[in-house]
N, C-alpha and C positions, 0 to 999 in steps of 0.2 A: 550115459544113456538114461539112468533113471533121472535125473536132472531134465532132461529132455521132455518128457512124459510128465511130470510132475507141473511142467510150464504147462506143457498140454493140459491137462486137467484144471490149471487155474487157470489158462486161456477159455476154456470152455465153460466153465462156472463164470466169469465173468460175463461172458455173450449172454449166457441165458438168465443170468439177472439184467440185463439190458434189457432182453427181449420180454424179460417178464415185467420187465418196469414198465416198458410200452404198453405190452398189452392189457396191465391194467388202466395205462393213463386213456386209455378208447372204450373203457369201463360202460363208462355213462351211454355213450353212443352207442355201443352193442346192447346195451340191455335195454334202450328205446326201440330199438329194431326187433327186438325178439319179443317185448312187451306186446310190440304191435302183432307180432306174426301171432303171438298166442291169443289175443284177444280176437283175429280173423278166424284161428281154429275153433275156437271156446263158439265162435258163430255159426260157424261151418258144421261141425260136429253134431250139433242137433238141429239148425234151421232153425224155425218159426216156433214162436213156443205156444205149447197147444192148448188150445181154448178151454178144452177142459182144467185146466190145471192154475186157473183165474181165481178160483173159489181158495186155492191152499196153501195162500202165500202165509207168511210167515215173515215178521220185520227183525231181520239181524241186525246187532249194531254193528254200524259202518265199523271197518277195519280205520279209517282215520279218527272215530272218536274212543277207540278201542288205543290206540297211540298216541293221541293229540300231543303228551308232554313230551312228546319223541327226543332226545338231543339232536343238535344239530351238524357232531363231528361226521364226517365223513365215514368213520370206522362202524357208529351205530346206523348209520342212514345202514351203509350195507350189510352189515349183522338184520337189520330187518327183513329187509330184503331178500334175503337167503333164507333164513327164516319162513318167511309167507312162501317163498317159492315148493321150500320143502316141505311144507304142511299142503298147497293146494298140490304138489304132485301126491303127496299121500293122498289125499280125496280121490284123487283118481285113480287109485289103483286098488281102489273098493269094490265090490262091488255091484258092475255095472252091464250084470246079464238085463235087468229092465228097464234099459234106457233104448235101447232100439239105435242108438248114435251112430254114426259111420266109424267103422274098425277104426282105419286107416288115417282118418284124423287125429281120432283118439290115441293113437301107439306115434304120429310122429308130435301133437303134444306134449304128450309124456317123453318124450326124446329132446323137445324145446326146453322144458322144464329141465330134463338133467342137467345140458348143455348151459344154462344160466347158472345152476347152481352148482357146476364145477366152478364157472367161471369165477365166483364170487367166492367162493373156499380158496379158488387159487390168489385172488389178489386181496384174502383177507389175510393166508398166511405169510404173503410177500412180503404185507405191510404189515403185521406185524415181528416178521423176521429185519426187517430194516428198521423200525421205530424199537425193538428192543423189549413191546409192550405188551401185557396182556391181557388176551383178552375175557375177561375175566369180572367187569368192574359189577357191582350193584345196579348200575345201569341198562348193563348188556343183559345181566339175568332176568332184570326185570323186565325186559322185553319181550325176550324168549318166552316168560311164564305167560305175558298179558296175549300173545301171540299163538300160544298153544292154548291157553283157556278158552279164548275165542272158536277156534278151533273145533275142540272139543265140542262145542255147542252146536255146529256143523257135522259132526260125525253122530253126535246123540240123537240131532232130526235126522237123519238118513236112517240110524236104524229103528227111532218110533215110528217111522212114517215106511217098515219095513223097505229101504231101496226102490220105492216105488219109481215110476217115469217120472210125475210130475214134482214126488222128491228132489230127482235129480236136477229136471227141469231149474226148480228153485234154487238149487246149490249152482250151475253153472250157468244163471244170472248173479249170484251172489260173487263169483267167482269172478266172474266180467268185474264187480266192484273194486274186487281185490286188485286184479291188475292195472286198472284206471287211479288206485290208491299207487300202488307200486310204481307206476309213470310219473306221477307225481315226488315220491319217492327220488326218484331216477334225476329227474331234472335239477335236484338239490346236490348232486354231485358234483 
């Protein structure tokens, strides 16, 4: 009987590394789709950006010159990726009584955002529970650092520029960069 159950349980651990292998191999293709969906709400959510708000730009460096030596494994494309996704759902969950945004955008982006970045924790630890490898290198770190340093420089103008509207205005076109970086990103998968 316990012979029985024991198949059972490595019948079922087998299926769900199947099922886990698949659904990270449709990786790329979900995360162009949700790229896209976030970049409609990143639209949605505030509309037209307001005239006022022409005078108080501010030139961040592009998140692609911020990474340009990027590698080009697989495992770092998505360690970025996850990366940027969890740093801009952080910016958003700042915040954001003076931005005037629509809620309901706002709360199902931040639900876009989780949902990619389960996705990519799930098939970062698949593959590295199948390759054996970790993740860990001077490479990987140094991404994360140049990724969160960036970052930072996004959270220090929000709060010099006290959370203002047209603060944020600037950060969720900045943000629009970041996921047009990320699609790109995406397509090297």
């Amino acid at each position: 009987m316990s012979t029985m159950r024991l198949l059972h349980i490595c019948l079922i651990l087998l299926f769900s590394t199947e099922i886990s292998s698949q659904h990270c191999d449709l990786l790329s293709f979900q995360q162009k789709k949700l790229n896209k969906d976030s970049l409609e709400l990143l639209e949605k959510m505030g509309g037209n950006f307001p005239f006022q708000c022409f005078n108080e730009g501010i030139d961040f460096k592009s998140m692609q010159d911020v990474l340009k030596r990027q590698s080009s494994q697989k495992e770092n494309v998505k360690l970025a990726i996850q990366n940027i996704l969890q740093e801009i759902f952080t910016v958003f969950s700042k915040n954001l009584t003076q931005t005037a945004w629509d809620t309901i955008s706002i709360i199902t982006f931040q639900n876009k955002l989780h949902q990619q970045i389960e996705r990519l924790e799930a098939c970062l630890g698949f593959q590295k529970e199948k390759d054996g490898t970790k993740m860990g290198s001077d490479g990987l770190v140094l991404t994360k650092l140049k990724v969160r340093r960036y970052f930072q420089g996004i959270y220090n103008f929000l709060e010099e520029k006290q959370y203002s509207l047209c603060a944020w205005e600037i950060i969720r076109m900045e943000m629009t960069r970041c996921f047009l970086f990320v699609d790109q990103l995406t397509k090297s998968l």
